[in-house]
Backbone as CSV, one residue per row, in Angstrom:
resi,resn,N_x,N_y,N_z,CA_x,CA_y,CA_z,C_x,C_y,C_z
1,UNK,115.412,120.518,133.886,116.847,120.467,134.106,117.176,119.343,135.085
2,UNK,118.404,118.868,135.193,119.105,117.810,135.780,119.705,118.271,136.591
3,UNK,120.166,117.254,137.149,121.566,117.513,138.246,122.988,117.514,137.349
4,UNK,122.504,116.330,136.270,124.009,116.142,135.574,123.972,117.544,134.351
5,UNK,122.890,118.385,133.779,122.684,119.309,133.380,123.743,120.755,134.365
6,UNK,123.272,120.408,135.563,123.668,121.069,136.262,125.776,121.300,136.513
7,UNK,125.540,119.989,136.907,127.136,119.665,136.642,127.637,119.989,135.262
8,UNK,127.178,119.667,133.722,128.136,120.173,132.791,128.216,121.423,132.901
9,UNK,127.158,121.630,133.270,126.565,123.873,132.986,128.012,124.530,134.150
10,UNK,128.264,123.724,135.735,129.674,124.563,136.179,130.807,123.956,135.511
11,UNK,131.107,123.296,134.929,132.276,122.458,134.577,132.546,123.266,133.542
12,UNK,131.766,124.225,132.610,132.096,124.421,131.470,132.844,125.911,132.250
13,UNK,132.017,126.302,132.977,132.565,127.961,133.947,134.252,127.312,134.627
14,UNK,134.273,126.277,134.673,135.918,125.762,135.249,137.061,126.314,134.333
15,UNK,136.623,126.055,133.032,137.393,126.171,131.606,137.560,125.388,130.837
16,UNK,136.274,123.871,131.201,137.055,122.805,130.429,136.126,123.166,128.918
17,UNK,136.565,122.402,128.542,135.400,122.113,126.648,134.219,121.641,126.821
18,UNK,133.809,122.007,125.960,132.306,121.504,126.203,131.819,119.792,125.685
19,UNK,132.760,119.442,125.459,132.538,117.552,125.511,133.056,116.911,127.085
20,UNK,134.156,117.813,127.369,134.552,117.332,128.637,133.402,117.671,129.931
21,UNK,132.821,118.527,129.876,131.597,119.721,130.552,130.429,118.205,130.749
22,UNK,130.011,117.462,129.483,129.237,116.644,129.560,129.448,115.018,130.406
23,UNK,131.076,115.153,129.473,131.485,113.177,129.892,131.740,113.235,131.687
24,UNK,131.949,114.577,132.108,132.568,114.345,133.245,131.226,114.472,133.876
25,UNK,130.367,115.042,133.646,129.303,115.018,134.237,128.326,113.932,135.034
26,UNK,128.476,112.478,133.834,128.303,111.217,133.638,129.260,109.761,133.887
27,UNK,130.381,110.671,134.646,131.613,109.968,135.084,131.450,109.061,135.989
28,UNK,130.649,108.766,136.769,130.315,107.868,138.047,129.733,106.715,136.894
29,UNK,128.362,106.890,136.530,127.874,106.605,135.722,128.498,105.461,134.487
30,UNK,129.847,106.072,133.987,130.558,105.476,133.340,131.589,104.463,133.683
31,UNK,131.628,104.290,135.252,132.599,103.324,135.806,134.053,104.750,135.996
32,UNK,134.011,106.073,135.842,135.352,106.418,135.761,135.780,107.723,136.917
33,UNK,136.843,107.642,137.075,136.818,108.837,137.966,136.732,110.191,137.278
34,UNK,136.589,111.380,137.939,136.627,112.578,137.142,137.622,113.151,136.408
35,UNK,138.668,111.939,136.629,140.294,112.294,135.723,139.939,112.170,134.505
36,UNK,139.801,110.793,134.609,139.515,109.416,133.179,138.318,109.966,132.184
37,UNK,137.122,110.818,132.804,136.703,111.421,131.906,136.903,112.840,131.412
38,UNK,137.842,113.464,132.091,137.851,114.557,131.547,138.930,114.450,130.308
39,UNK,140.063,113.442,130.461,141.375,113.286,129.688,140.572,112.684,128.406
40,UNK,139.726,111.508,128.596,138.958,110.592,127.715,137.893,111.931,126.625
41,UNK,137.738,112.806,127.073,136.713,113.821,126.577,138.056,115.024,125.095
42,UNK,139.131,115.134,126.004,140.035,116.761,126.392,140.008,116.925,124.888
43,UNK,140.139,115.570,123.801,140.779,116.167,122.369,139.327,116.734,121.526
44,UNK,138.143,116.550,122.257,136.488,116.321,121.135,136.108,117.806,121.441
45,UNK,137.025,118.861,121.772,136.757,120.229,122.223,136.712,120.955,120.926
46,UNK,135.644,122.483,120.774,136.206,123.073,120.280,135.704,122.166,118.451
47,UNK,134.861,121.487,118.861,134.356,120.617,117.411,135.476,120.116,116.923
48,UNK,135.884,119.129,117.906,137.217,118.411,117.713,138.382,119.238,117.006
49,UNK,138.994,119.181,118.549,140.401,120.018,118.366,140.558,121.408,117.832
50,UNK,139.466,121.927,118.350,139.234,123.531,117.810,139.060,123.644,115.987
51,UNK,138.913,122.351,115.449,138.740,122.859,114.040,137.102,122.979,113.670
52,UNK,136.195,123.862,114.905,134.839,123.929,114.566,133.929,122.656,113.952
53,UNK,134.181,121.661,114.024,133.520,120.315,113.324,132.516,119.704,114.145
54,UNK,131.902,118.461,114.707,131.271,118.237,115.135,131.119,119.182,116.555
55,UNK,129.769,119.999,116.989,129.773,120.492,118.458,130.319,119.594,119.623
56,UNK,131.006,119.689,120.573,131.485,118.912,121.515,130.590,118.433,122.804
57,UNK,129.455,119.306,122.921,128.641,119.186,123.673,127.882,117.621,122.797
58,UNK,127.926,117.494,121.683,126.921,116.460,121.254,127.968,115.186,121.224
59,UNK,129.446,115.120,121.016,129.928,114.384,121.037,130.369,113.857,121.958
60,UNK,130.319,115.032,123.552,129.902,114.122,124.915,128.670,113.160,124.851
61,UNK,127.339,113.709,124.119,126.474,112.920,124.563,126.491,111.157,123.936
62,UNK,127.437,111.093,122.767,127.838,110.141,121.989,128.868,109.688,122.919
63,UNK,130.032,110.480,123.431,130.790,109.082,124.087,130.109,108.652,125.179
64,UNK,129.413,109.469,125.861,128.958,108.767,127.308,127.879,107.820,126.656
65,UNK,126.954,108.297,125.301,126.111,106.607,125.251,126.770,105.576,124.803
66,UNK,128.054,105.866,124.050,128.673,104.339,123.997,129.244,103.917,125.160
67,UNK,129.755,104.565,126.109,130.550,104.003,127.078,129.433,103.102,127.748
68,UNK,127.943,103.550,127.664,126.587,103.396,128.753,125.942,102.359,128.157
69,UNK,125.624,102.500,126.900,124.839,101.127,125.886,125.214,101.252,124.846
70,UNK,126.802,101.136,124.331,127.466,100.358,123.438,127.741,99.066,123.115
71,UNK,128.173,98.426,122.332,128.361,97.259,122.180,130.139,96.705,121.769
72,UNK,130.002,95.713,121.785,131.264,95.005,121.098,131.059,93.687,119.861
73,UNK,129.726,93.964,119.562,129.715,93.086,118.175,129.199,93.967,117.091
74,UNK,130.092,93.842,116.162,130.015,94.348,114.918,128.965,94.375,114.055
75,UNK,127.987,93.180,114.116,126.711,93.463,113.650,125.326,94.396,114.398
76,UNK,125.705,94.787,115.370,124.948,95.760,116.227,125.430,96.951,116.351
77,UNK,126.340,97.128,115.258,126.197,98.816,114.696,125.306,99.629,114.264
78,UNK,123.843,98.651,113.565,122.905,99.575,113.289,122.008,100.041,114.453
79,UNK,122.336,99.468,115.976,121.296,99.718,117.176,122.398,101.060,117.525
80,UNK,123.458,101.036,117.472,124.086,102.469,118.223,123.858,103.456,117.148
81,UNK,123.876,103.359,115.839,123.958,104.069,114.675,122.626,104.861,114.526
82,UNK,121.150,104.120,115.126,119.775,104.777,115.174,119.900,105.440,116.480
83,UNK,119.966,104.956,117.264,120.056,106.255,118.701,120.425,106.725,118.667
84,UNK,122.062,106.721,118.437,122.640,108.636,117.885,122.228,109.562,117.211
85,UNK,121.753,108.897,116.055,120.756,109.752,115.239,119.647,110.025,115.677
86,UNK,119.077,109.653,116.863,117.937,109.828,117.661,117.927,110.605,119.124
87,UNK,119.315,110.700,119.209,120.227,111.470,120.471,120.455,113.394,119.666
88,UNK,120.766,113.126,118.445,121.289,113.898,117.166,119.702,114.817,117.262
89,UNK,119.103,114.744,116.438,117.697,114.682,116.367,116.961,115.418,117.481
90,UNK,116.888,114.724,118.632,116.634,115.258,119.981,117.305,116.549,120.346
91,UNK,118.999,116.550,119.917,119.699,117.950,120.283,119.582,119.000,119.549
92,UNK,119.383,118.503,117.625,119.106,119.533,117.380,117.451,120.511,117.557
93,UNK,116.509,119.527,117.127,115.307,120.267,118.022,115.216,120.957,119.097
94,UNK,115.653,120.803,120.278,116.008,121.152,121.351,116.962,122.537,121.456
95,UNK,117.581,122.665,120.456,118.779,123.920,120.704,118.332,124.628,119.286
96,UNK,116.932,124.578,118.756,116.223,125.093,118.019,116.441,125.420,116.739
97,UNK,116.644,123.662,116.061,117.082,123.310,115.102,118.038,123.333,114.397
98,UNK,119.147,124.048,115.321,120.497,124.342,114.551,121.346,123.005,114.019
99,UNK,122.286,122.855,113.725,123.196,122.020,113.520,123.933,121.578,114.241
100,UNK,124.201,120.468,114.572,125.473,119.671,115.232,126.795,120.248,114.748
101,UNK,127.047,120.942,114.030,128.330,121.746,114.007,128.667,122.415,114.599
102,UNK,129.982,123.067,115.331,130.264,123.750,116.019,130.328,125.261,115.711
103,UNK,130.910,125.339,113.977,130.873,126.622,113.958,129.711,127.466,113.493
104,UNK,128.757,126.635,113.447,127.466,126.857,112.733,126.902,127.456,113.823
105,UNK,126.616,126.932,115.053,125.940,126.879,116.058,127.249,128.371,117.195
106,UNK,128.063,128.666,116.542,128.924,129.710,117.275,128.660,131.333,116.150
107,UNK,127.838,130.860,115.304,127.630,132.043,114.180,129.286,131.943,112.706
108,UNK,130.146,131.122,112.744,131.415,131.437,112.874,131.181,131.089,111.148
109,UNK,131.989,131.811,110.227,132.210,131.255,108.780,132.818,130.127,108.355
110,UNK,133.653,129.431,109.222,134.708,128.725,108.901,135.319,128.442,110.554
111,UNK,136.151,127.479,110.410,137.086,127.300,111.783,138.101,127.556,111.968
112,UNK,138.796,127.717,113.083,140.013,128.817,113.148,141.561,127.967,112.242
113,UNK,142.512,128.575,112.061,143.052,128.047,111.869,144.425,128.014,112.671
114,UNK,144.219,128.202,113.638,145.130,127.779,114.955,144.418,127.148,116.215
115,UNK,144.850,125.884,116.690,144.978,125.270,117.604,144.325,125.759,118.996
116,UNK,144.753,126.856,119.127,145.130,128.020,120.289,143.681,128.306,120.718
117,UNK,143.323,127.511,122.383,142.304,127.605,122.798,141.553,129.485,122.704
118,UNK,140.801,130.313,122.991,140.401,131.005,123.322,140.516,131.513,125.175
119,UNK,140.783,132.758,125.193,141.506,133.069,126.924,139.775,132.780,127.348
120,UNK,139.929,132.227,128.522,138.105,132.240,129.393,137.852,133.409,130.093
121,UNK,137.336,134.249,129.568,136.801,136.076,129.797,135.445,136.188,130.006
122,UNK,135.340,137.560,130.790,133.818,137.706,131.025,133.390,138.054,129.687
123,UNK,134.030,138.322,128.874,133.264,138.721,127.373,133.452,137.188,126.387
124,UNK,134.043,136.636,126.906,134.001,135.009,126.499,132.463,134.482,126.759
125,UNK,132.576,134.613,127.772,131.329,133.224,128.488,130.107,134.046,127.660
126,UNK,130.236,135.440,127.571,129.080,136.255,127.573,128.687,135.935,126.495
127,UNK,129.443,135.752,125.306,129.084,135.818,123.622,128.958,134.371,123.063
128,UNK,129.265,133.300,124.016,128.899,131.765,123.633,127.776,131.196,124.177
129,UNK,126.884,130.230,123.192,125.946,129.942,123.646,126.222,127.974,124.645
130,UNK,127.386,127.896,124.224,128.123,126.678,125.213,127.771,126.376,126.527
131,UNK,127.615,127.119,127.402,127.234,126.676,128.484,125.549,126.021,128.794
132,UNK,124.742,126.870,128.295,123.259,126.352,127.879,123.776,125.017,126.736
133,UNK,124.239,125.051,126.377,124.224,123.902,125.287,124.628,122.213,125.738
134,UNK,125.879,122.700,126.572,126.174,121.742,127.355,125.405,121.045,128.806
135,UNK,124.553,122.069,129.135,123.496,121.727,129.822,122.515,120.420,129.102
136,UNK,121.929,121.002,127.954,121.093,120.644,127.340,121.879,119.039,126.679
137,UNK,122.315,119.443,126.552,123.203,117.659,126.171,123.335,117.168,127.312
138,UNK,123.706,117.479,128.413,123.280,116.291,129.228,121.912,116.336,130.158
139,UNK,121.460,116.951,129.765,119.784,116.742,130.318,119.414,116.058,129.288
140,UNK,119.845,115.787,127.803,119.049,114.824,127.092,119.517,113.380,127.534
141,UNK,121.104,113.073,127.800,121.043,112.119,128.187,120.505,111.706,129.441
142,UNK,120.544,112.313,129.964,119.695,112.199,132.001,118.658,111.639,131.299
143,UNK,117.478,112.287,130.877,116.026,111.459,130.163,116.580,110.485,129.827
144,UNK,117.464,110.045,128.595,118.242,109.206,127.849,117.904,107.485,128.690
145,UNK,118.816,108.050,130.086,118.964,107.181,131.131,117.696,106.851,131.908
146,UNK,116.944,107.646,132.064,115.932,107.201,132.724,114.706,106.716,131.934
147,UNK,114.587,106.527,130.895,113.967,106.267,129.643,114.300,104.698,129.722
148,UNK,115.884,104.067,129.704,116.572,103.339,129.399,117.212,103.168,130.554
149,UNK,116.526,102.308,131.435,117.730,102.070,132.933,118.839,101.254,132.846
150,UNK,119.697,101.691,133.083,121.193,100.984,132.924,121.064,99.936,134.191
151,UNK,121.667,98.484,134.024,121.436,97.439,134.937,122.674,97.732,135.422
152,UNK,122.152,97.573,137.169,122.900,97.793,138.234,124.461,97.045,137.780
153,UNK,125.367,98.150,138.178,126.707,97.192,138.666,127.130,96.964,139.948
154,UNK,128.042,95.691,139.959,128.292,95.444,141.151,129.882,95.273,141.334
155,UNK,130.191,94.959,142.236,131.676,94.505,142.160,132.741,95.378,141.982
156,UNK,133.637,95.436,141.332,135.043,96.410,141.037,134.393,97.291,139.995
157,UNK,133.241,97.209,139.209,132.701,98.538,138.748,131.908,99.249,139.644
158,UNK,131.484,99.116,140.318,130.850,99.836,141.511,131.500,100.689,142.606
159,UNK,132.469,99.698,142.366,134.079,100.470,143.536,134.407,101.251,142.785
160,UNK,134.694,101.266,141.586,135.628,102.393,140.721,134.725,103.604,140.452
161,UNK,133.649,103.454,140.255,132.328,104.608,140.289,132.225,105.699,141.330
162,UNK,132.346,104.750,142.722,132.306,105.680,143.637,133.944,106.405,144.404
163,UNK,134.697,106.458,143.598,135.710,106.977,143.773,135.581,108.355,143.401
């Protein structure tokens, strides 16, 4: 386990989603304050927007690696396109082969068809496996990072980090 493991695992007990649980975790990291990633995270909840679709815990671990070693040329889509799938891969082994889906991985038939977050209850936290999950997504990226050292910043990204 991590520290930033650690951090999504209370963030998710706050009430946020479990993509926000991860990005904010990795927020220094990303040049951003803990606003910028939680707002930047808020809609990928809930397997984007509560319609059970991609898990949100994995699609933190996707925005924080593009924000971390993304690119801006178009022919180096196939270098972000294999690590995700290698980020992908890593999470599902790890959370014992289930699926990157949300409602798959919640037991659920289908996704809801209202909007309308879920109230945060002791019989909430109790019956989701989200909080371990969101751990585990960012303990893969923690390795991720230390596997892959991100080159120092300096200057007005360094200032904005430690805010």
């Amino acid at each position: 386990m991590s520290v930033y493991g650690d951090r999504a695992y209370e963030a998710f007990f706050k009430g946020y989603n479990c993509s926000q649980c991860v990005v904010v975790a990795f927020a220094a990291e990303m040049g951003l304050t803990e606003e910028q990633a939680l707002k930047m995270a808020s809609g990928f909840g809930g397997g984007f927007g509560r319609m059970r679709e991609v898990c949100g815990a994995f699609s933190g671990i996707t925005l924080v690696f593009g924000a971390l070693y993304g690119n801006t040329d178009p022919a180096l889509k196939t270098q972000v396109y294999t690590q995700v799938q290698a980020l992908a891969e890593t999470y599902r082994t790890r959370n014992g082969g289930h699926s990157l889906i949300c409602r798959e991985l919640l037991g659920l038939s289908q996704g809801p068809s209202s909007p309308v977050a879920s109230p945060r209850t002791a019989e909430y936290y109790k019956k989701r496996p989200c909080p371990e999950l969101v751990r585990l997504a960012a303990d893969i990226l923690a390795e991720y990072i230390e596997q892959h050292p991100l080159p120092a910043r300096t200057g007005k990204e360094a200032d904005h980090a430690a805010v």
